[in-house]
C-alpha positions in Angstrom: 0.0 0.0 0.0 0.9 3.6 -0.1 1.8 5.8 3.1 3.3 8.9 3.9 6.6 7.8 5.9 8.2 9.9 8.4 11.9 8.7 8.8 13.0 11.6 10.7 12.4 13.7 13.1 12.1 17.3 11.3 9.6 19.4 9.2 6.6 18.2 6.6 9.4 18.7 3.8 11.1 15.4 5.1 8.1 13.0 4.6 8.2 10.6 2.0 5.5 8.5 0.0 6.4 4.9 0.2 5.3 1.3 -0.6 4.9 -0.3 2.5 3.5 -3.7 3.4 0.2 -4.1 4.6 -0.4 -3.6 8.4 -1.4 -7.3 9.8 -5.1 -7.4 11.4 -4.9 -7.9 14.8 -7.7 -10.0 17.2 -9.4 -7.1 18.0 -8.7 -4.9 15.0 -10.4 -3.1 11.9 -9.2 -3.2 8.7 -10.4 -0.3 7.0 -9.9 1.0 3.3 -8.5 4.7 3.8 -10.7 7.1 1.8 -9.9 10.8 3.4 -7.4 11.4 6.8 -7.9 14.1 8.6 -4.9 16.5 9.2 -4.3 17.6 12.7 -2.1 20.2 14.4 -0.6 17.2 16.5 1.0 15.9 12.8 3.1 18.9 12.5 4.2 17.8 16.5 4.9 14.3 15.8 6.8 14.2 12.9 9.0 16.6 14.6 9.1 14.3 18.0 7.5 17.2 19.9 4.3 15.1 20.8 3.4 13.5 24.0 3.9 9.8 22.2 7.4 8.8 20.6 6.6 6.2 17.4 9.8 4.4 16.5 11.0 5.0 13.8 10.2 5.0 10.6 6.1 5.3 11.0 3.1 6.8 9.5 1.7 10.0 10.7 -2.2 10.5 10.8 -4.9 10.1 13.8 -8.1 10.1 12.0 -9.6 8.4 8.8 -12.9 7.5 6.9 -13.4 4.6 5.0 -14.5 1.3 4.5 -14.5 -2.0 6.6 -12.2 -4.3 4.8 -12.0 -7.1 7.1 -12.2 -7.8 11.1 -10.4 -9.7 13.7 -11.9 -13.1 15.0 -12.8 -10.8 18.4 -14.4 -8.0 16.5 -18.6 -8.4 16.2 -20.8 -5.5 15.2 -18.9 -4.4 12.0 -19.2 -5.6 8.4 -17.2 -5.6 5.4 -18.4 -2.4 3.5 -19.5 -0.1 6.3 -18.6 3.6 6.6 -17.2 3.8 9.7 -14.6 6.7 11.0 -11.6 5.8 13.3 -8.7 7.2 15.6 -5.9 5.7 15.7 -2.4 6.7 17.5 -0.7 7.3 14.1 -1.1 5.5 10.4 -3.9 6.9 9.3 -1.9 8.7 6.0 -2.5 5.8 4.2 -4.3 3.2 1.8 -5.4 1.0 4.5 -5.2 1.3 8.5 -6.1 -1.3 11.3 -8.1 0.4 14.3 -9.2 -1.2 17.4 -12.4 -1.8 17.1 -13.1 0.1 20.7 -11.7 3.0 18.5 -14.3 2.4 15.2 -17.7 4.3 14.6 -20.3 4.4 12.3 -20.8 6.9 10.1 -24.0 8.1 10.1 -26.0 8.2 6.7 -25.8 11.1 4.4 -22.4 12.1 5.8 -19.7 12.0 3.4 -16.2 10.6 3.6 -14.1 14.2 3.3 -16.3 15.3 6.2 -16.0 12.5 8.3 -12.6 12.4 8.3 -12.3 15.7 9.8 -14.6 14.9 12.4 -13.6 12.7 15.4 -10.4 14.8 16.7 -11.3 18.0 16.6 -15.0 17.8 17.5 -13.7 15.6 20.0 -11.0 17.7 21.6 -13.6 20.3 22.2 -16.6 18.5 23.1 -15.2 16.6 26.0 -12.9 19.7 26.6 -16.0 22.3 27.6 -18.5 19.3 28.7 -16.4 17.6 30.8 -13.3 19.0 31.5 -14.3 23.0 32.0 -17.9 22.3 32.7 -19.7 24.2 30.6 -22.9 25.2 31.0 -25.8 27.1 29.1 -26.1 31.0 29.6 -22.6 31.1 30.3 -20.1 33.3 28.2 -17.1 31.3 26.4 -14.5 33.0 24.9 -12.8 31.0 22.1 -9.7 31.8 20.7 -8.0 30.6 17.1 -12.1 30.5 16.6 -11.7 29.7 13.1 -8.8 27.1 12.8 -9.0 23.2 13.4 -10.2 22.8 17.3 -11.5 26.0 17.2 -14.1 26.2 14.5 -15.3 23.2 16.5 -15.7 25.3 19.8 -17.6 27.5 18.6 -20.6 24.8 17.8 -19.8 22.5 20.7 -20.0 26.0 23.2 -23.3 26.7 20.9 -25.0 23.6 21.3 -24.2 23.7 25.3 -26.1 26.9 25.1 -22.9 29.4 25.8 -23.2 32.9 24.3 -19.9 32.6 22.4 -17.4 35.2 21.5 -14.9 34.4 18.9 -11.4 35.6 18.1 -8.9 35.5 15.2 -6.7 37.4 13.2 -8.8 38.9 10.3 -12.2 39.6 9.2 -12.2 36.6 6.6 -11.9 33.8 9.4 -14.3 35.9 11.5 -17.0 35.5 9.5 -16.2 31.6 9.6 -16.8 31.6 13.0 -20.2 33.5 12.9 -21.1 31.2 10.0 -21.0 28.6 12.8 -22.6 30.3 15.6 -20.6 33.0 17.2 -22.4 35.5 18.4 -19.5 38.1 19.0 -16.4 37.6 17.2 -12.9 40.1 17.9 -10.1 40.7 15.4 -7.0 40.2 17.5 -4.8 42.0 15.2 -6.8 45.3 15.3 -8.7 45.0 18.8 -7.1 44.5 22.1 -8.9 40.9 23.7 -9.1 41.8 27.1 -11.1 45.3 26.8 -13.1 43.7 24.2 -14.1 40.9 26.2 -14.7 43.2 28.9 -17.2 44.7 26.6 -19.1 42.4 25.9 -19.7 41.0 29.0 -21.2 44.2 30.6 -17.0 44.4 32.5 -17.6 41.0 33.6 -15.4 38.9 32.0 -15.8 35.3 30.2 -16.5 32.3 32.5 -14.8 30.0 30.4 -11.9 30.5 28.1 -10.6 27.7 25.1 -7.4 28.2 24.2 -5.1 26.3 21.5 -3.0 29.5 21.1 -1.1 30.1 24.3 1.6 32.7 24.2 0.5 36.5 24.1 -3.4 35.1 24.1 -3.1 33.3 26.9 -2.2 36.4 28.6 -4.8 38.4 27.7 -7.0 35.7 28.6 -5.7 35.8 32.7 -6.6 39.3 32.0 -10.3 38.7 30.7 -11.3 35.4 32.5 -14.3 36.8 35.0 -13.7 35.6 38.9 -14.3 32.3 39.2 -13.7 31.9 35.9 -12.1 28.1 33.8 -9.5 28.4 31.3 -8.8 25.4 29.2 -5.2 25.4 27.3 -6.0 23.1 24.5 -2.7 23.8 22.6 0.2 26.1 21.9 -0.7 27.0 18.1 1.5 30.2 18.7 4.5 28.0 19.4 5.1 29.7 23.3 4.7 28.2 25.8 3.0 30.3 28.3 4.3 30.7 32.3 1.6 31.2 34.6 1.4 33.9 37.0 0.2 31.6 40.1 -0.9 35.5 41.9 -3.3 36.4 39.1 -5.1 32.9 39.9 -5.4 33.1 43.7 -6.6 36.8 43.7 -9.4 35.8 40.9 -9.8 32.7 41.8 -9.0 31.2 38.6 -9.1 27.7 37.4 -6.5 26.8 34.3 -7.1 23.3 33.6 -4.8 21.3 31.4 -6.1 19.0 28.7 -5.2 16.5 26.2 -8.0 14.7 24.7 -6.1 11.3 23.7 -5.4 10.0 26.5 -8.9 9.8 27.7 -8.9 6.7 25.2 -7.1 4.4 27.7 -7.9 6.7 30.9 -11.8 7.5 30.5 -12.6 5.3 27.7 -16.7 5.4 28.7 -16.0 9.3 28.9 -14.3 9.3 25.4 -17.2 7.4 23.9 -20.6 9.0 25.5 -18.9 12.4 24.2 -18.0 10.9 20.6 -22.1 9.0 20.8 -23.5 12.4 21.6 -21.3 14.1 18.6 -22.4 11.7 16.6 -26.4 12.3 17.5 -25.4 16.1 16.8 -24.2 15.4 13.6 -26.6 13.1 12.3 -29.1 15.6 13.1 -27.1 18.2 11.6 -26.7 20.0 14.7 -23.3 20.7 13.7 -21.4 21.2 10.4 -17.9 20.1 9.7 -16.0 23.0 8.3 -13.5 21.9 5.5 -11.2 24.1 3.9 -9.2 22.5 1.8 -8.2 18.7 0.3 -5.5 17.1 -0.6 -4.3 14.4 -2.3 -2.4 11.4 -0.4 0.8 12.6 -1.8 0.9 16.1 -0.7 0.0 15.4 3.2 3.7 17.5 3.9 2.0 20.5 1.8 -1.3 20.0 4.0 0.9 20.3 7.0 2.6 23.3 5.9 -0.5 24.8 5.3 -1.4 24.4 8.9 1.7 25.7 10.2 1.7 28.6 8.2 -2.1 29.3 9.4 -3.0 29.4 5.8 -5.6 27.0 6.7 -9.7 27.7 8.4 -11.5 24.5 9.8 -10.4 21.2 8.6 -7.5 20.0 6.1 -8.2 16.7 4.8 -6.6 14.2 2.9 -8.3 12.1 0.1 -7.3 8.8 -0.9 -9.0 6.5 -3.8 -12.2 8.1 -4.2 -14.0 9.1 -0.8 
């Protein structure tokens, strides 16, 4: 089969296409024809060996696919050759064919296509479980989400709409701002122009926002500290920016501040029945069209280091997918 190969450590430049044998179907995995893999942030950090997980190398980047069942393991029941299903995996999914445990395999519900799907299960994921679960979100409450028109974010913003949050949106530009209000935000500020904290300050009567989502970190984590309301929960998501942001431990006692950190994959093996009522509720929310995966941009198998590029050069508003055979 065909897969993007990372033999290095280093940038998207260094990937290769390759011919690679099959991955063997274990007992409790999914073999599944790869027709679109979605392109995540984390690629850019594990090709570059910045990511919480080490692969050995050489290995395939990619955490999310769409495609077909192929064939299952003698301990797999409840899938069939030729479904739609979706998957997360730990890495492989920039290829022809991936294996998924099964724990890890959904169904994808009718009328949703491929390209769509594949951009689905990560991000939507990341902020689902981030604001329902982690920050406790809860309707009539204002959330604040930054980079509200990238990846994670784009997702926010309908997760924190759905939850019944007013949502305010930031980004750099009036083009990826009206992304975000395309999706539900109901206040959006231009971080290049406007300055976060007075806007936020604004808008919520001087106030503050009771929950803040941050992938960004560095200077918009600050202003954050600065526009979080007492009592207030941020959630660092990321570090989009590239800095890593130093906490000023006074600002949370005299506020009385909650920063909670949060990485969705490990809930997997940590909180698997948390990981899976948040990905069956997305699911009900998207069959119902409750929410509407954003994606920007395809491309094909062979370009996934242009893809990534595109992502690190924030070139890039919702989802980047991959397409492989004919999704």
């Amino acid at each position: 089969m065909r897969a993007i190969v990372c033999r290095n450590w280093g940038a998207p430049s260094e990937l290769v296409l390759d011919d690679l044998p099959l991955p063997p179907l274990s007992n409790d995995g999914v073999r599944i024809a790869v027709r679109a893999a979605g392109v995540n942030f984390a690629d850019t950090l594990i090709i570059k060996g910045n990511y919480q997980v080490k692969p050995p190398l050489p290995f395939t980047p990619g955490f999310e696919v769409a495609g077909e069942v192929l064939e299952c393991g003698p301990a797999v029941s409840g899938f069939l050759p030729g479904d739609r299903v979706l998957a997360v995996i730990s890495h492989g999914g920039f290829a022809e064919q991936v294996v998924a445990p099964a724990a890890h395999v959904y169904p994808l519900p009718a009328g949703v296509d491929m390209v769509a799907a594949a951009g689905f299960i990560v991000a939507y994921g990341t902020s689902h479980l981030g604001l329902k679960h982690r920050a406790g979100l809860r309707a009539g409450e204002r959330l604040v989400v930054h980079g509200a028109a990238g990846g994670v974010g784009l997702t926010a913003v309908e997760v924190g709409r759905n939850l019944g949050a007013t949502v305010i949106a930031t980004a750099g530009g009036a083009d990826k701002l009206a992304v975000a209000a395309e999706h539900g935000a109901e206040h959006l500020i231009d971080y290049k122009i406007e300055d976060i904290r007075e806007r936020v300050k604004e808008l919520t009567d001087g106030r503050g926002a009771d929950v803040i989502y941050d992938p960004v970190g560095g200077s918009v984590f600050d202003a954050s500290l600065r526009a979080i309301a007492p009592g207030g929960r941020i959630l660092v998501v990321g570090f989009a920016s590239g800095t890593v942001p130093q906490i000023p431990a006074n600002i949370l006692l005299v506020k009385n501040v909650t920063v909670i950190g949060y990485s969705w994959g490990p809930f997997r093996t940590l909180a698997p029945e948390v990981m899976d009522a948040s990905v069956a509720e997305l699911l009900e929310w998207l069959a119902a069209g409750r929410i509407r995966p954003h994606v920007s941009r395809t491309y094909p198998l062979e370009a996934a280091a242009e893809a990534l590029q595109a992502l690190l050069d924030r070139r890039a508003t919702g989802k980047v997918v991959l397409t492989v055979g004919q999704p």
